[in-house]
N, C-alpha and C positions, 0 to 999 in steps of 0.2 A: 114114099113120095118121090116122085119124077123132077127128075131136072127142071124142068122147063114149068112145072107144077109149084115149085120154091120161089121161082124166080117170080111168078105171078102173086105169092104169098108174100111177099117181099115188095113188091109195086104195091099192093094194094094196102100194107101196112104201112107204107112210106108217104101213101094218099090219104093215109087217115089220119097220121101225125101231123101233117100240112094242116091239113082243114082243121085240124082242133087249134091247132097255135094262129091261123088265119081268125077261125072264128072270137079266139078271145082276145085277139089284137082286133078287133073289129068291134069289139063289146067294150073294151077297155079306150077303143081311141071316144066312141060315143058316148062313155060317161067322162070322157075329159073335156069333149061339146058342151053336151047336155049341163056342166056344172060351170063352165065359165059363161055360158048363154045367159044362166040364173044369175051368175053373180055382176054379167057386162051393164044390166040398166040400169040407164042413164050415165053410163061412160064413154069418154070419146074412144075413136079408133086406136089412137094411140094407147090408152090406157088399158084398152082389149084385148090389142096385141102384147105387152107387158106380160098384161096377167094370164093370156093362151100362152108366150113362150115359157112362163113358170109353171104351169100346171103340165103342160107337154114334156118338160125337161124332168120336173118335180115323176111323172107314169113311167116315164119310156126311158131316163137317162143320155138322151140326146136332144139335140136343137133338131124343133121340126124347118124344114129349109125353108127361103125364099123361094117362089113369089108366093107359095104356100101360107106363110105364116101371116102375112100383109093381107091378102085375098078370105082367107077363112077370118080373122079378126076382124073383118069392112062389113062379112055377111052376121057375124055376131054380133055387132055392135046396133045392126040394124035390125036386134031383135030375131033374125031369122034364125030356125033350128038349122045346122048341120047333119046331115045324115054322112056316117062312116063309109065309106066302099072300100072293101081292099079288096084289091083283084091278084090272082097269080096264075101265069100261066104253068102249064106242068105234060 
């Protein structure tokens, strides 16, 4: 194998380890959506964001930030699904 042949064997496995931990941070942030969605009705926003910043902290082991956690909790609350985007550039 050639130099320059590793180093591309090497990018491309590094590209593929990306996109697995992207795609199940992506799968994992939309069933933490999907499952405060079901359990937000008939809760105020407040009580939405509560129970998103415990169900986010409870997946991930981190506070998801502001203005994030306000913003996603106003569109749960109002019954609308969430859809996950994670983007990275690379």
């Amino acid at each position: 194998m050639r130099l320059g042949d590793l180093g591309d064997h090497v990018k491309q496995e590094l590209e593929n380890r990306v996109s697995a931990h992207v795609d199940r941070l992506q799968a994992d942030s939309q069933a933490v959506y999907d499952q405060v969605l079901r359990d937000a009705q008939a809760r105020s926003v407040t009580e939405v964001r509560d129970l998103l910043a415990h169900e986010w902290r409870a997946k991930f082991g981190t506070d998801m930030p502001e203005p994030d956690l306000s913003r996603n909790a106003a569109v749960l609350a109002r019954g609308e699904r969430l859809v996950s985007e994670v983007n990275v550039k690379m």
